[in-house]
PyMOL Python script that loads the backbone (N, CA, C, O; Angstrom):
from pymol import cmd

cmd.read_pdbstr("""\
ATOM      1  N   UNK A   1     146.163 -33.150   1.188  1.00  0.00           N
ATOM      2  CA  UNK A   1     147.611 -33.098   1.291  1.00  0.00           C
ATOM      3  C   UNK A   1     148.119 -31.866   0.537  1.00  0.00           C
ATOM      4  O   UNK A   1     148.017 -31.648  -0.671  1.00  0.00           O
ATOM      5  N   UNK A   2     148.652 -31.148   1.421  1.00  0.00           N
ATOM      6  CA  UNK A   2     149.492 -29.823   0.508  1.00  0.00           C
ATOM      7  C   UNK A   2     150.730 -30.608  -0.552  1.00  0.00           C
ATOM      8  O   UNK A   2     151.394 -31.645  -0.520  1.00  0.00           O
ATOM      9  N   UNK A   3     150.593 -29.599  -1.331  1.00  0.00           N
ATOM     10  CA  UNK A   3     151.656 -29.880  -2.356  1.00  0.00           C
ATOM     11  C   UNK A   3     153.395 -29.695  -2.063  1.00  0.00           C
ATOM     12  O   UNK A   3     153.572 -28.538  -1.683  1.00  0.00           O
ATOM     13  N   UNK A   4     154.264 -30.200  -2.100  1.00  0.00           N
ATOM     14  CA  UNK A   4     155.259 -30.311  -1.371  1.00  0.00           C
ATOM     15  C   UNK A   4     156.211 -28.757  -1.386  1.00  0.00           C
ATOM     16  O   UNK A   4     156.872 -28.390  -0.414  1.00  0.00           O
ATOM     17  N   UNK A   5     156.113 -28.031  -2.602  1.00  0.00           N
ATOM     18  CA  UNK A   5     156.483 -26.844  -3.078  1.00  0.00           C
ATOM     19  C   UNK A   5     156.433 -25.456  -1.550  1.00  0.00           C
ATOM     20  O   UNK A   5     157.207 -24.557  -1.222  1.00  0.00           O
ATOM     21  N   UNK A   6     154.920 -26.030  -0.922  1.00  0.00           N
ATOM     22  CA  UNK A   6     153.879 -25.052  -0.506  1.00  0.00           C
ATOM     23  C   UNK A   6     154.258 -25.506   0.970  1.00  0.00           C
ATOM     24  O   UNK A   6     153.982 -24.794   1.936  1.00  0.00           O
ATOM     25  N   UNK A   7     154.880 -26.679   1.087  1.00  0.00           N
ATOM     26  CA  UNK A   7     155.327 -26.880   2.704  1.00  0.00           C
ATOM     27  C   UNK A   7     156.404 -26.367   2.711  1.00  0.00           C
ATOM     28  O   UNK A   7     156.630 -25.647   3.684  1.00  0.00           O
ATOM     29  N   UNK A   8     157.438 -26.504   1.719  1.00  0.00           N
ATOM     30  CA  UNK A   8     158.735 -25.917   1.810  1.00  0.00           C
ATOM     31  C   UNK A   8     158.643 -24.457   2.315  1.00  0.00           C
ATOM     32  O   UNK A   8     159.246 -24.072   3.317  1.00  0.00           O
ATOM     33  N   UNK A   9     157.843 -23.666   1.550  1.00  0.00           N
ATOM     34  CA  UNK A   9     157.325 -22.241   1.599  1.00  0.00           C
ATOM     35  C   UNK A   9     156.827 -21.773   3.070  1.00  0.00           C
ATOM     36  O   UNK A   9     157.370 -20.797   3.587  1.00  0.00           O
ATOM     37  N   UNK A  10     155.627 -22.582   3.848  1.00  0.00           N
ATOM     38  CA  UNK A  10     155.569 -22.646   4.968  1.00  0.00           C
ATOM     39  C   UNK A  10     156.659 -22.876   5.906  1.00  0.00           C
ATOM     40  O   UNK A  10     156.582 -22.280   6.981  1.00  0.00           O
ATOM     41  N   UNK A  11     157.495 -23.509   5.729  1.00  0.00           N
ATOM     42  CA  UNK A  11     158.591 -24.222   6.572  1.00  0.00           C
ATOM     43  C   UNK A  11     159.753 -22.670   6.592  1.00  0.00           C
ATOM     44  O   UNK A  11     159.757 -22.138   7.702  1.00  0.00           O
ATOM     45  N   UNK A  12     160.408 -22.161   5.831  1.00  0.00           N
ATOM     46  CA  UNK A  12     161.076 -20.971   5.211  1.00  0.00           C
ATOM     47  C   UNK A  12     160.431 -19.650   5.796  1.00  0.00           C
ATOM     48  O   UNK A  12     161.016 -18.811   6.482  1.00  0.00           O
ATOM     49  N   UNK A  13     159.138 -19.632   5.397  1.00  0.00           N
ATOM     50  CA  UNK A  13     158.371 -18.321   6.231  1.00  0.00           C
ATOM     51  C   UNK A  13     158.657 -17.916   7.411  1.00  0.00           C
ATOM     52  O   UNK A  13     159.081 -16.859   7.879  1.00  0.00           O
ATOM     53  N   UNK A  14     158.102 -19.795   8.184  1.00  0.00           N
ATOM     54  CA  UNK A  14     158.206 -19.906   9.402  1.00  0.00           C
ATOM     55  C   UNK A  14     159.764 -19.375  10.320  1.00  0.00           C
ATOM     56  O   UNK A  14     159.731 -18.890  11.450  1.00  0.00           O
ATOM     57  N   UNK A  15     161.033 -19.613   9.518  1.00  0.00           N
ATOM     58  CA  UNK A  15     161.891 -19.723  10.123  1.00  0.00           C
ATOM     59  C   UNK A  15     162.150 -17.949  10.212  1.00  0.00           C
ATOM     60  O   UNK A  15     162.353 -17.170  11.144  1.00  0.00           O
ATOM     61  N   UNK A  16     162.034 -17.823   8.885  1.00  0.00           N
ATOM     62  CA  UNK A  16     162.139 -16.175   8.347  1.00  0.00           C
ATOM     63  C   UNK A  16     161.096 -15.250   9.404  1.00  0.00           C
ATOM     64  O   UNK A  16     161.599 -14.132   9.515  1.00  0.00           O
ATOM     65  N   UNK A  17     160.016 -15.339  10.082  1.00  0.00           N
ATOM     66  CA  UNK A  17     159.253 -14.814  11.142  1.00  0.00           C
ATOM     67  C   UNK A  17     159.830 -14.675  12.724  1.00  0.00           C
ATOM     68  O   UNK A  17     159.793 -13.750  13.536  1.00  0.00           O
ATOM     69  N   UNK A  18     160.606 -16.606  12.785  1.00  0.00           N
ATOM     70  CA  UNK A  18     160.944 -16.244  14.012  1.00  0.00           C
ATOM     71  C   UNK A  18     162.373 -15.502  13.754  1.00  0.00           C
ATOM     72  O   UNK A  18     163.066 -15.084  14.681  1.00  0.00           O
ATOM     73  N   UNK A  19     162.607 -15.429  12.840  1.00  0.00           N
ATOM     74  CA  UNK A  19     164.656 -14.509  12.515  1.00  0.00           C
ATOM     75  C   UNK A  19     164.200 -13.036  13.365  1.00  0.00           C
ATOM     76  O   UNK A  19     164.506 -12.399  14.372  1.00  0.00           O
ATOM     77  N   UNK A  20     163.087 -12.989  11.996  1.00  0.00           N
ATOM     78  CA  UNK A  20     162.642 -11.061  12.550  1.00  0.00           C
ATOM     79  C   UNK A  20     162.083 -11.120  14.196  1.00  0.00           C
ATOM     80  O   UNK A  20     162.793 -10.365  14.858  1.00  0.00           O
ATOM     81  N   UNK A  21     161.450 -11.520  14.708  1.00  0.00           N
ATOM     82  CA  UNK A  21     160.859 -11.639  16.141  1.00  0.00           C
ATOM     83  C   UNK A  21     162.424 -11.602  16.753  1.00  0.00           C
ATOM     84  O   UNK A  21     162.589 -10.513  17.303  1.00  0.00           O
ATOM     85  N   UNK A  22     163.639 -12.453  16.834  1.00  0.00           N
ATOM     86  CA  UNK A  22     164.606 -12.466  17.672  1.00  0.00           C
ATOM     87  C   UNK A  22     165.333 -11.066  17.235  1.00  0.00           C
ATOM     88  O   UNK A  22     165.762 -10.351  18.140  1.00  0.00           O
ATOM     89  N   UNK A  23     165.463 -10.712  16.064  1.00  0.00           N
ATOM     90  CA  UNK A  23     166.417  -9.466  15.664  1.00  0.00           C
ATOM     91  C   UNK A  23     165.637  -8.195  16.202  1.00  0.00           C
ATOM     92  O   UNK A  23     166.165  -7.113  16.458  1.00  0.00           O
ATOM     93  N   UNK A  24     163.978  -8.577  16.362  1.00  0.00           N
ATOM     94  CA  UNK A  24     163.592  -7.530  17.209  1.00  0.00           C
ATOM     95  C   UNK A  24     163.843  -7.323  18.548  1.00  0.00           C
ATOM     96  O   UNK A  24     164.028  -6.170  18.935  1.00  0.00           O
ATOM     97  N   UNK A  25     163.883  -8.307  19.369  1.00  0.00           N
ATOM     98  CA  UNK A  25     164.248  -8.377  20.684  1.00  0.00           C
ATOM     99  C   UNK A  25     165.467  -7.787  20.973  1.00  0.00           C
ATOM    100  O   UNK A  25     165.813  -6.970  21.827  1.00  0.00           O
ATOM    101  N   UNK A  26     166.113  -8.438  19.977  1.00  0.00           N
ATOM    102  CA  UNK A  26     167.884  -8.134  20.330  1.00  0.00           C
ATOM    103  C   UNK A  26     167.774  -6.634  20.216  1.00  0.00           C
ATOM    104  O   UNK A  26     168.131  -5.929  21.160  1.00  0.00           O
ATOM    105  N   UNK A  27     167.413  -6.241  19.373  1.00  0.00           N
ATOM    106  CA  UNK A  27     167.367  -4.434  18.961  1.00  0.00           C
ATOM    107  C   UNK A  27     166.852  -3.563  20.238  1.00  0.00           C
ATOM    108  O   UNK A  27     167.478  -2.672  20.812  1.00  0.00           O
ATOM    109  N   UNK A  28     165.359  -4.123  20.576  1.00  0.00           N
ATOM    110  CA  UNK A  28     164.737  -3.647  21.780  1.00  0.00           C
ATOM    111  C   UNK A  28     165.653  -3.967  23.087  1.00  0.00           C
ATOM    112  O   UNK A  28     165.832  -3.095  23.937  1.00  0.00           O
ATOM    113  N   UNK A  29     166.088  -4.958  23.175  1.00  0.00           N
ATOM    114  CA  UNK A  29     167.071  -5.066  24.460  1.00  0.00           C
ATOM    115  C   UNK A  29     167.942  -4.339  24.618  1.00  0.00           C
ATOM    116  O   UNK A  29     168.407  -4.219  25.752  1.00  0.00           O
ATOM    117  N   UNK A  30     168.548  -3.485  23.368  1.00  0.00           N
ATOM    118  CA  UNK A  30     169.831  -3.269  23.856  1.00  0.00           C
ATOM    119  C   UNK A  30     169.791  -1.590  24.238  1.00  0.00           C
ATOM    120  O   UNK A  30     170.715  -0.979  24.774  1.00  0.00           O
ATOM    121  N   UNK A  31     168.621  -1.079  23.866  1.00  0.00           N
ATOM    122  CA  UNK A  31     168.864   0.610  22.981  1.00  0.00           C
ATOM    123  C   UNK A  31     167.665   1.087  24.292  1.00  0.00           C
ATOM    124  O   UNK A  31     166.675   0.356  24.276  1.00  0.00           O
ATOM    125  N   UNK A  32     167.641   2.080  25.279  1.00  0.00           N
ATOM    126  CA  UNK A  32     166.195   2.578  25.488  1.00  0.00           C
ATOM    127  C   UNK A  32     165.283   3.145  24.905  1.00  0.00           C
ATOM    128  O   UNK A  32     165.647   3.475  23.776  1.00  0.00           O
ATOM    129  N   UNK A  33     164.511   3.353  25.074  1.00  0.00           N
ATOM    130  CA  UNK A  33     163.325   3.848  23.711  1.00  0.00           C
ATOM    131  C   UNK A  33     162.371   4.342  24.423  1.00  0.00           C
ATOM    132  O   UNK A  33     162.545   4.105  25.619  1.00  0.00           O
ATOM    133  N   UNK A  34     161.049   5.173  24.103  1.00  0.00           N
ATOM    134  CA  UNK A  34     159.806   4.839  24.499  1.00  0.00           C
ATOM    135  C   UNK A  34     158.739   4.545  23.333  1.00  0.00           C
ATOM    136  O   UNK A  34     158.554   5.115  22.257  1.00  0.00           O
ATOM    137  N   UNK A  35     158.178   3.576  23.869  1.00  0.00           N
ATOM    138  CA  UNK A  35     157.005   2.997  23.403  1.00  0.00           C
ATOM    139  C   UNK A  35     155.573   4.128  23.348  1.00  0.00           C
ATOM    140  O   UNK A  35     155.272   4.742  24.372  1.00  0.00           O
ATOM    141  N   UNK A  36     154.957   4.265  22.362  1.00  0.00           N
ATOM    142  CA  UNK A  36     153.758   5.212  22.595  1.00  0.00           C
ATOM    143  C   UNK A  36     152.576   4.265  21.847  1.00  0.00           C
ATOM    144  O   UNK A  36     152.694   4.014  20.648  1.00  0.00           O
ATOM    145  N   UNK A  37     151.354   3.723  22.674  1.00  0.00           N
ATOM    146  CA  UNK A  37     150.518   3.322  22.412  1.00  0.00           C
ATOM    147  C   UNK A  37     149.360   4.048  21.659  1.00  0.00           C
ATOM    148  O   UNK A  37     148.756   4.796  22.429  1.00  0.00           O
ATOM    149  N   UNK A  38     148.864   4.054  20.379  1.00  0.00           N
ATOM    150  CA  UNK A  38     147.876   4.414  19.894  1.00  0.00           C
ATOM    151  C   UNK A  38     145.958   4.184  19.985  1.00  0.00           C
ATOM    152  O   UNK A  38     145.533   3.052  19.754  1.00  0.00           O
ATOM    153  N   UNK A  39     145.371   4.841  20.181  1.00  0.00           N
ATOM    154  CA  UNK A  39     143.964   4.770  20.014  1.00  0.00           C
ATOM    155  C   UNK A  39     143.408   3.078  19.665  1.00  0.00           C
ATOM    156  O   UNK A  39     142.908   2.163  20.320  1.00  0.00           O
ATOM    157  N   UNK A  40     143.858   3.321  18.148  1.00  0.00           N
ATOM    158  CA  UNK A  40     143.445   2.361  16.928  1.00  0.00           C
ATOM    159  C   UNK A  40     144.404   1.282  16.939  1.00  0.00           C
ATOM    160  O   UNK A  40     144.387   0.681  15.865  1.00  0.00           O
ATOM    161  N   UNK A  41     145.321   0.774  17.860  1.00  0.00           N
ATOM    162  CA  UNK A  41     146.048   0.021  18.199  1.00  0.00           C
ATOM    163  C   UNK A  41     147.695   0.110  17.395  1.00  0.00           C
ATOM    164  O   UNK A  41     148.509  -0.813  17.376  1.00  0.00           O
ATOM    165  N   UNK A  42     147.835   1.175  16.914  1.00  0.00           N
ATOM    166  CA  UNK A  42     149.363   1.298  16.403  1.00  0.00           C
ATOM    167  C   UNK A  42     150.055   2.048  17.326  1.00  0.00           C
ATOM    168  O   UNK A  42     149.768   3.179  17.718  1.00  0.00           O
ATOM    169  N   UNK A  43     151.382   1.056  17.790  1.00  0.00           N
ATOM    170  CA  UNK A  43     152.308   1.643  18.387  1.00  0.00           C
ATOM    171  C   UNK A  43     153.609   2.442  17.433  1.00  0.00           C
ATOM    172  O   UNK A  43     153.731   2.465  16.209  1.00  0.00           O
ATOM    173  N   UNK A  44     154.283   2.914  18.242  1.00  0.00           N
ATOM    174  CA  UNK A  44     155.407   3.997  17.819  1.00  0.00           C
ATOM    175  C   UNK A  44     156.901   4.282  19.055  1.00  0.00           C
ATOM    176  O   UNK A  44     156.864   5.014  20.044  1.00  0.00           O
ATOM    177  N   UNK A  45     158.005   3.508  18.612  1.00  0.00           N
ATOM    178  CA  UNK A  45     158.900   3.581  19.356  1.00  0.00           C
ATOM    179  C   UNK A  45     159.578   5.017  18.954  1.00  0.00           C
ATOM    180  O   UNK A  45     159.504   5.629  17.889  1.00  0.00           O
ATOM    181  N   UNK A  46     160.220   5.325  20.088  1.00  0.00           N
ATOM    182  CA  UNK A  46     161.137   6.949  19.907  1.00  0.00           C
ATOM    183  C   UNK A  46     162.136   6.798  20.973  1.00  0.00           C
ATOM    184  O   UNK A  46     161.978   6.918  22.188  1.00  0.00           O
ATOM    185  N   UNK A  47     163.834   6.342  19.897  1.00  0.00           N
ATOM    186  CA  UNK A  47     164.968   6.016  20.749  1.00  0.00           C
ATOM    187  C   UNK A  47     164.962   7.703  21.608  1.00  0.00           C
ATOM    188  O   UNK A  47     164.364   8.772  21.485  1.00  0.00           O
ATOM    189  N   UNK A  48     166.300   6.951  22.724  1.00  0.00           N
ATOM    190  CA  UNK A  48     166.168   7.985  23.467  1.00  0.00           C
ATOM    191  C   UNK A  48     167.437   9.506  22.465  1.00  0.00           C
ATOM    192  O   UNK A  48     167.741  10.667  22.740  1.00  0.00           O
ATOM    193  N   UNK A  49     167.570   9.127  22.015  1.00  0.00           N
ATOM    194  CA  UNK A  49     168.622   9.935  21.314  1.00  0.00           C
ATOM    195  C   UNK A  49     167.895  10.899  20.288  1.00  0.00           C
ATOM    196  O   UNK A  49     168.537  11.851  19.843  1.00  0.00           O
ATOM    197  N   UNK A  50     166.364  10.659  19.829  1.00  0.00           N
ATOM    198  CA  UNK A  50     165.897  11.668  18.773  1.00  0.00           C
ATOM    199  C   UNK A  50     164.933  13.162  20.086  1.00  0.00           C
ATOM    200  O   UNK A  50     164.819  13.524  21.257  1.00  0.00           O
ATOM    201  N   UNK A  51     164.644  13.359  19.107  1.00  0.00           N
ATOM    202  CA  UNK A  51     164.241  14.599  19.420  1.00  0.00           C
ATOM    203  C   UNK A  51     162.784  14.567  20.600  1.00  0.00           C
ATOM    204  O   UNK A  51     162.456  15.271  21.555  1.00  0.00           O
ATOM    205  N   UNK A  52     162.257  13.488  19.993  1.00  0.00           N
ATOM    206  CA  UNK A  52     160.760  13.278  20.703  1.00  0.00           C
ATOM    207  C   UNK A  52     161.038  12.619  21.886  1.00  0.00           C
ATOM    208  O   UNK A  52     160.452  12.801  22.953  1.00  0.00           O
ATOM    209  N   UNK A  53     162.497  11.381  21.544  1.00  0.00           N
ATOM    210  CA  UNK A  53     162.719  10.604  22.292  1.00  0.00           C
ATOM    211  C   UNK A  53     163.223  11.445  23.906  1.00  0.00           C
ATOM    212  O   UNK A  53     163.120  11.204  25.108  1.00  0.00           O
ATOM    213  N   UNK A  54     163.672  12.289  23.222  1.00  0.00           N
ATOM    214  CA  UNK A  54     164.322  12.723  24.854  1.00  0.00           C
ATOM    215  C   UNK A  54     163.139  13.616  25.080  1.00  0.00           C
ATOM    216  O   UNK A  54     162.981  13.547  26.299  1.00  0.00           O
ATOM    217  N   UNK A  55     162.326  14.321  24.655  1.00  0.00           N
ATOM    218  CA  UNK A  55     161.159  15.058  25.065  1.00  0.00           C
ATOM    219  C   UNK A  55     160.411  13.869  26.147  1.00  0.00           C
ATOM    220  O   UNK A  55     160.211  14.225  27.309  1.00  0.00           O
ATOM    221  N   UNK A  56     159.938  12.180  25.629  1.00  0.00           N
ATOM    222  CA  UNK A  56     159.197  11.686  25.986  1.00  0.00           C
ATOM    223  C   UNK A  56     160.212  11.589  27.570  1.00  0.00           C
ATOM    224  O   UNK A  56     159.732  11.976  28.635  1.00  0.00           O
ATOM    225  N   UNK A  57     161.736  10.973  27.457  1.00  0.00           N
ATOM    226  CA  UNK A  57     161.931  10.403  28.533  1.00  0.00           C
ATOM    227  C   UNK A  57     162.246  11.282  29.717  1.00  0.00           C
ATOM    228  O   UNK A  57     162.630  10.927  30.831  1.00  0.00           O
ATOM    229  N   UNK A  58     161.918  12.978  29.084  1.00  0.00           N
ATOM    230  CA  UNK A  58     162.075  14.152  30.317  1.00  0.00           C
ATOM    231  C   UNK A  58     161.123  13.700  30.928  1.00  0.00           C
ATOM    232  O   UNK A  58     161.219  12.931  31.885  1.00  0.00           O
ATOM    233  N   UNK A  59     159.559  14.341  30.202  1.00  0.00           N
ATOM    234  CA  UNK A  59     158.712  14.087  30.553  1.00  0.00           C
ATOM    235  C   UNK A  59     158.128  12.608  31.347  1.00  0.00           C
ATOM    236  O   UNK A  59     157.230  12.765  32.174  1.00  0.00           O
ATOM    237  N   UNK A  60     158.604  11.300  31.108  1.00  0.00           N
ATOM    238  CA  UNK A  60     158.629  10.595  32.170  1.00  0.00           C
ATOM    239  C   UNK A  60     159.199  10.392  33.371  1.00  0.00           C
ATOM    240  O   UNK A  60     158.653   9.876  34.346  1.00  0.00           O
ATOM    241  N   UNK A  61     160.860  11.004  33.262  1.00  0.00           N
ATOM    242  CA  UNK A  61     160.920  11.467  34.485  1.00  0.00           C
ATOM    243  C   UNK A  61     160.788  12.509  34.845  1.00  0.00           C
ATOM    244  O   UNK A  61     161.751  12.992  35.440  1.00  0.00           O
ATOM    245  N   UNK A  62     159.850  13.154  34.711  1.00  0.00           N
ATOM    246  CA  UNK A  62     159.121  14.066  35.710  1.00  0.00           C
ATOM    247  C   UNK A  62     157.742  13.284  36.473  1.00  0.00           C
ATOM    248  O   UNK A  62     157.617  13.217  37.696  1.00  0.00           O
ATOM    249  N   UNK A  63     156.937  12.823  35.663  1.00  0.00           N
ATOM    250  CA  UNK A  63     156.226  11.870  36.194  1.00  0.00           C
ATOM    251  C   UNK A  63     156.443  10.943  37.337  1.00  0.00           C
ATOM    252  O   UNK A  63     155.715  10.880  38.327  1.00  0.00           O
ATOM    253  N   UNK A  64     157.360  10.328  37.146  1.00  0.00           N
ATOM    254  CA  UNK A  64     157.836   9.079  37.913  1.00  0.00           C
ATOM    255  C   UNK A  64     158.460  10.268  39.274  1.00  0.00           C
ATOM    256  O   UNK A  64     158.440   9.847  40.431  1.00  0.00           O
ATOM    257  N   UNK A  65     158.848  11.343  39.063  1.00  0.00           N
ATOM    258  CA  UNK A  65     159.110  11.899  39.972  1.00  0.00           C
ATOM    259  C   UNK A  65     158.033  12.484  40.889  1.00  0.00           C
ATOM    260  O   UNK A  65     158.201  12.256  42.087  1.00  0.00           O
ATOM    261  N   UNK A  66     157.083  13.112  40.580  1.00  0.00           N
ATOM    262  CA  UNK A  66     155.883  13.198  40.996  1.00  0.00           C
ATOM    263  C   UNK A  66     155.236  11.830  41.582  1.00  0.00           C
ATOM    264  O   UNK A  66     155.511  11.828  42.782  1.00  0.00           O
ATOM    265  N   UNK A  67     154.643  10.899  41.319  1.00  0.00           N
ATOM    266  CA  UNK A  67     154.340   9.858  42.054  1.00  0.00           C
ATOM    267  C   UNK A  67     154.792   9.334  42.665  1.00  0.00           C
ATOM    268  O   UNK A  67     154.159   8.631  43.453  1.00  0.00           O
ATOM    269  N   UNK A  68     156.476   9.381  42.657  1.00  0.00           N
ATOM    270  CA  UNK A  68     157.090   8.849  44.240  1.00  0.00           C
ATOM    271  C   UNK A  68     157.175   9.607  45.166  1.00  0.00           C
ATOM    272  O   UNK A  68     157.741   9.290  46.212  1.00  0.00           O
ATOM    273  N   UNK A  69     156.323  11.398  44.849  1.00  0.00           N
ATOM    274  CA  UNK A  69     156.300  11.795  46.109  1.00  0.00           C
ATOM    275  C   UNK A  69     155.113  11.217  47.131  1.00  0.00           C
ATOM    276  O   UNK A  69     154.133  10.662  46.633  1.00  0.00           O
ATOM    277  N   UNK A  70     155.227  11.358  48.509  1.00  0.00           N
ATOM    278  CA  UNK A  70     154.157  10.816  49.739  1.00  0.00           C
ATOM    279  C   UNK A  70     153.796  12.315  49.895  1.00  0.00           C
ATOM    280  O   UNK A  70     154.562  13.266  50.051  1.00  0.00           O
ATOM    281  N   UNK A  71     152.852  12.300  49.840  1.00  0.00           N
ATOM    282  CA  UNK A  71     151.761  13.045  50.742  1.00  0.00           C
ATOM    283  C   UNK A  71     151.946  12.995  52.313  1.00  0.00           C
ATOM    284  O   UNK A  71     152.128  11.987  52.996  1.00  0.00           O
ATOM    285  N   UNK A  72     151.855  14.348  52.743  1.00  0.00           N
ATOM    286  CA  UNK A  72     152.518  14.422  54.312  1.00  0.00           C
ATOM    287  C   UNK A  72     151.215  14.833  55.276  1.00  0.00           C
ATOM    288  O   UNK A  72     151.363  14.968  56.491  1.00  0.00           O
TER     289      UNK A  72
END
""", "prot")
cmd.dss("prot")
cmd.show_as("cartoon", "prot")
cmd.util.cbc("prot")
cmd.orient("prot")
């Protein structure tokens, strides 16, 4: 039996984890960004408003522009 101190603590964490998980969503929902996936598994968001950010989202649409062309 855990000690009652140590459930409270669990119980509080718990709520405090899902706070940050929803305040992340809300943040990610509202703003565009790009996401950049790492090697070693660390990601890296870049709103569209900084410097990299609008570098990345030229550069995707150019991409996205290129692959919706058809080949004739």
């Amino acid at each position: 039996m855990q000690k009652p101190h140590r459930i409270l603590l669990d119980r509080v964490s718990a709520y405090a984890d899902e706070a940050a998980a929803f305040m992340r969503r809300r943040r990610v929902a509202r703003r565009p960004f790009a996401r950049l996936y790492y090697p070693n598994g660390r990601s890296a968001d870049h709103a569209e408003d900084s410097r990299s950010g609008a570098e990345l989202f030229v550069a995707a649409g150019r991409l996205i522009e290129v692959a919706g062309r058809k080949e004739r």
